[in-house]
N, C-alpha and C positions, 0 to 999 in steps of 0.2 A: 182420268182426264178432267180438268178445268171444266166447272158448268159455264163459263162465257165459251170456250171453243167449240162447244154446240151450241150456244144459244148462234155463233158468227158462223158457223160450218150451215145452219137450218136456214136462216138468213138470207145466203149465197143461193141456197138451193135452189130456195123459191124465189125469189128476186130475178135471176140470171133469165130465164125464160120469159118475165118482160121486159127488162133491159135490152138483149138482144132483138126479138119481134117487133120493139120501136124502132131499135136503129134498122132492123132489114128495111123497112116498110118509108124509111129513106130512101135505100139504099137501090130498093125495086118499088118508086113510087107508081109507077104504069101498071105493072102487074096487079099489085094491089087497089087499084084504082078498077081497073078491069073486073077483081072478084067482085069486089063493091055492087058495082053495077050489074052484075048477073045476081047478086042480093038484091038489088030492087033499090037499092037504099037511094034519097034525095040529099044532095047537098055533100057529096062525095069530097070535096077537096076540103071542107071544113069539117066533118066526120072525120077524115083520115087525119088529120093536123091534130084533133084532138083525141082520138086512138094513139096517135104517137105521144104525146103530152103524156098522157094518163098510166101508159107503159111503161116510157124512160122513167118520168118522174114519181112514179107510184112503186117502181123498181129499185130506183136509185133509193127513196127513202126507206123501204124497209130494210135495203142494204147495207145502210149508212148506220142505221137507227136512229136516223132526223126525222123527229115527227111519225116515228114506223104504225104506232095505232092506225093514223089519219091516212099514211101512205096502204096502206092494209084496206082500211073499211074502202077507199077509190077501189082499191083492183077489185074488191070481193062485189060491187057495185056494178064493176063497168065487167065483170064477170058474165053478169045475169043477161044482159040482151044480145053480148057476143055470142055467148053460147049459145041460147034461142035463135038467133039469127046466124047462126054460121055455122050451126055443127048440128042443124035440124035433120038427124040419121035416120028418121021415122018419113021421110021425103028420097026417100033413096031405095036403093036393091040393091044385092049381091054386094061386091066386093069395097065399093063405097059408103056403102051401108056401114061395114065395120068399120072404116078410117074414120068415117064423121061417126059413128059410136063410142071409138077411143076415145077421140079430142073432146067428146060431148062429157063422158066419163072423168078425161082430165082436169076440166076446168071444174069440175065437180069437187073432184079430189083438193084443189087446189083453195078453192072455198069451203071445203068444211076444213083443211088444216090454218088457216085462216080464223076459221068461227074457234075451232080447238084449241089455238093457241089465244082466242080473246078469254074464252073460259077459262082456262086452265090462272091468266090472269088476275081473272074475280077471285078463285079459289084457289089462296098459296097453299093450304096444307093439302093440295093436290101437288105441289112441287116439293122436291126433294130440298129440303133444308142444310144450311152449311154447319 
């Protein structure tokens, strides 16, 4: 198989899961608005406008491959305090506990394939040659 249809297939991957969480978070502005505020957070409706920003558009650019470095280091960025603040699983018991331990796990996962594919960058003869 073509190394672009992996490089566009990994793309999709990762991309599609901020893409979609922007537009829900449209789509269910009150709910989200709601968790917000049981986070504590200040300045909720300018928070959430720029969560949505930062998703669609940090989404759409790695999707695209418009600008995807810059689209990449936003998400791996706006990564670190989401997860700190939203998926604090060491604040929980039992069966909660592991829901915010996956998410907390995921976004993890999601920032080092992120950092992995910056490196892999710096170093081509870590890539498969044509």
């Amino acid at each position: 198989m073509n190394h672009q249809y992996f490089v566009l297939s990994g793309r999709v991957l990762v991309s599609v899961i901020f893409v979609l969480s922007g537009l829900s978070k449209i789509v269910d502005w009150n709910s989200n608005t709601q968790y917000m505020v049981s986070a504590g957070l200040p300045m909720i409706p300018l928070l959430l406008i720029a969560a949505i920003i930062t998703e669609v558009a940090g989404g759409l650019s790695v999707l695209l491959g418009w600008k995807a470095r810059w689209g990449a280091l936003l998400l791996f960025l706006y990564l670190i305090p989401v997860t700190l603040i939203f998926h604090n699983f060491w604040a929980y018991s039992g069966i909660e506990m592991q829901t915010q331990l996956v998410n907390f796990l995921k976004n993890l996962s999601i920032m080092g394939g992120y950092k992995a594919r910056r490196t892999l960058k710096r170093f081509p003869y870590w890539r498969r040659t044509k």
